[in-house]
N, C-alpha and C positions, 0 to 999 in steps of 0.2 A: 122869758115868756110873758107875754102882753095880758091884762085882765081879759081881752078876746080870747084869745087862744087857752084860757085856762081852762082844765079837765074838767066836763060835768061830770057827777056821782051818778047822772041820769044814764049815764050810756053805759052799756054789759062793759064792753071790753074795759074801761076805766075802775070798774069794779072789781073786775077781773086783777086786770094789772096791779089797782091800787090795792087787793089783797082784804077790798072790804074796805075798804076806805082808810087802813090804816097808813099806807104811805101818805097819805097828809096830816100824819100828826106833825108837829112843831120840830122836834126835836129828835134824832137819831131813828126814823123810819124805816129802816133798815135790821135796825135791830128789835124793834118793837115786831115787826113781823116776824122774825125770824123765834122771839119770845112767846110769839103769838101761834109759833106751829107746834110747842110745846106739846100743849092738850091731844094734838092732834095724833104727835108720837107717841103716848103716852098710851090714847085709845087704842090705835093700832096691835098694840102692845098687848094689853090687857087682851083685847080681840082677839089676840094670835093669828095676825094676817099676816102668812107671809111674806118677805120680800118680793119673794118669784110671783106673786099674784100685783107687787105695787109697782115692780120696773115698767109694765106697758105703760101704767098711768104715767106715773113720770114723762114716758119718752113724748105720748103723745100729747101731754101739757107745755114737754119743752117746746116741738113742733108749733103747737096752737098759738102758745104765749110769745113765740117769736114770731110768730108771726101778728099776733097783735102790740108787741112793742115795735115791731119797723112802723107801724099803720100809724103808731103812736107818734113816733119819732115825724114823721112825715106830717099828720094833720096839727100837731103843736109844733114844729119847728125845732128839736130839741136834740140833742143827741143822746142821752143817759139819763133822763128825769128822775130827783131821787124818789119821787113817787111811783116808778115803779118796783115794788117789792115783790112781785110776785116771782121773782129768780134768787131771793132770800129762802122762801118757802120751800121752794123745788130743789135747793142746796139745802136745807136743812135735811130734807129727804132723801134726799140722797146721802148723804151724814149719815143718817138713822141706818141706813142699809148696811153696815157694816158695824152696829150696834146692836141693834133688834131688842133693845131692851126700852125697861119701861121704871125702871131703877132713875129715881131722880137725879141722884148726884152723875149717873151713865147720862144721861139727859144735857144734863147742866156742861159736864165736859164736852159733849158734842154740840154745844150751843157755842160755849169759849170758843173749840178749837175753828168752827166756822167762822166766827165773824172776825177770828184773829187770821184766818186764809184769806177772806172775805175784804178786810182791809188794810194786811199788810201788802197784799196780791202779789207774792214770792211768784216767781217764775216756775210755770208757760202763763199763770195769770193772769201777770202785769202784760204780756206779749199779745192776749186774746182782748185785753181790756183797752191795749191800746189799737189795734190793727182793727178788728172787726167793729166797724163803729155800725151795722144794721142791727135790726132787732137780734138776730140770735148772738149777737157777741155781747150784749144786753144781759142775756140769760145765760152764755154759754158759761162767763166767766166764773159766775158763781155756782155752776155744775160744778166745773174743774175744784172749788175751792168747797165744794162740798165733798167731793171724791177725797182731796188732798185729805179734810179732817176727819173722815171714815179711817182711812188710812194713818193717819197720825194716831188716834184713838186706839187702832187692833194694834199697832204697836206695843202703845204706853199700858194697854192689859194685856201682852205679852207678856213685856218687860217687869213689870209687874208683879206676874205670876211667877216671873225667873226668880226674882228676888225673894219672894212670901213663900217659896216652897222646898 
């Protein structure tokens, strides 16, 4: 990507995308967002908002943001920009939905278990990450990899529970 084509902060959907501008930090943008929806679960949490009130938002954020990552992809020329994070967010979220707590170290595991989905990208992942190169394969991939560590989590406090009781 040319200094032309580079993302203004000035435009919604770049904001959007970039998660608030934190997909341009320096270093692992990916994971600082994903660090950075912490608070966010955490509020929910304390709120007691259920899941079944946050699954529309999701859907309709993954719709939206796929369709501003293709627009993205398109007006920068780009396939995967790591600047966009906002399919970190929305996999954290989807994480949290198979959590629902607000218990740090519950937190911190669903933080690991995502971004080790997130980018070891274990199979159908790696399949969606590599096949669907439009916007939603952008976002979709890190749905799947936010399901996978929901799932991985009800597990490991199953397993857990098997053992401690």
């Amino acid at each position: 990507m040319n200094q032309k084509n580079f993302p203004s902060l000035f435009r919604a959907d770049v904001i959007i995308l970039s998660y608030f501008g934190i997909g341009f930090f320096p270093y692992a943008p990916g994971t600082c967002a994903s660090i950075a929806t912490l608070p966010i679960l955490y509020m929910l949490t304390v709120w007691k908002i259920p899941g079944v009130f946050i699954i529309p938002i999701i859907i309709l954020s993954i719709l939206v943001c796929s369709f501003l990552a293709h627009r993205a992809q398109r007006d920068y020329q780009v396939s995967d920009p790591g600047w966009i994070v906002i399919d970190e967010v929305l996999g954290m979220l989807c994480a949290w939905l198979f959590c629902q707590s607000g218990n740090v170290l519950h937190l911190i595991m669903i933080l690991v278990l995502f971004r080790f989905f997130d980018i070891v990208k274990v199979w159908p992942i790696n399949i969606i990450d590599k096949r669907i190169k439009n916007g939603a394969g952008v976002i979709f991939d890190d749905i799947v990899a936010g399901i996978f560590s929901g799932l991985t989590y009800r597990f490991l406090i199953f397993a857990a529970t098997l053992l401690y009781s």
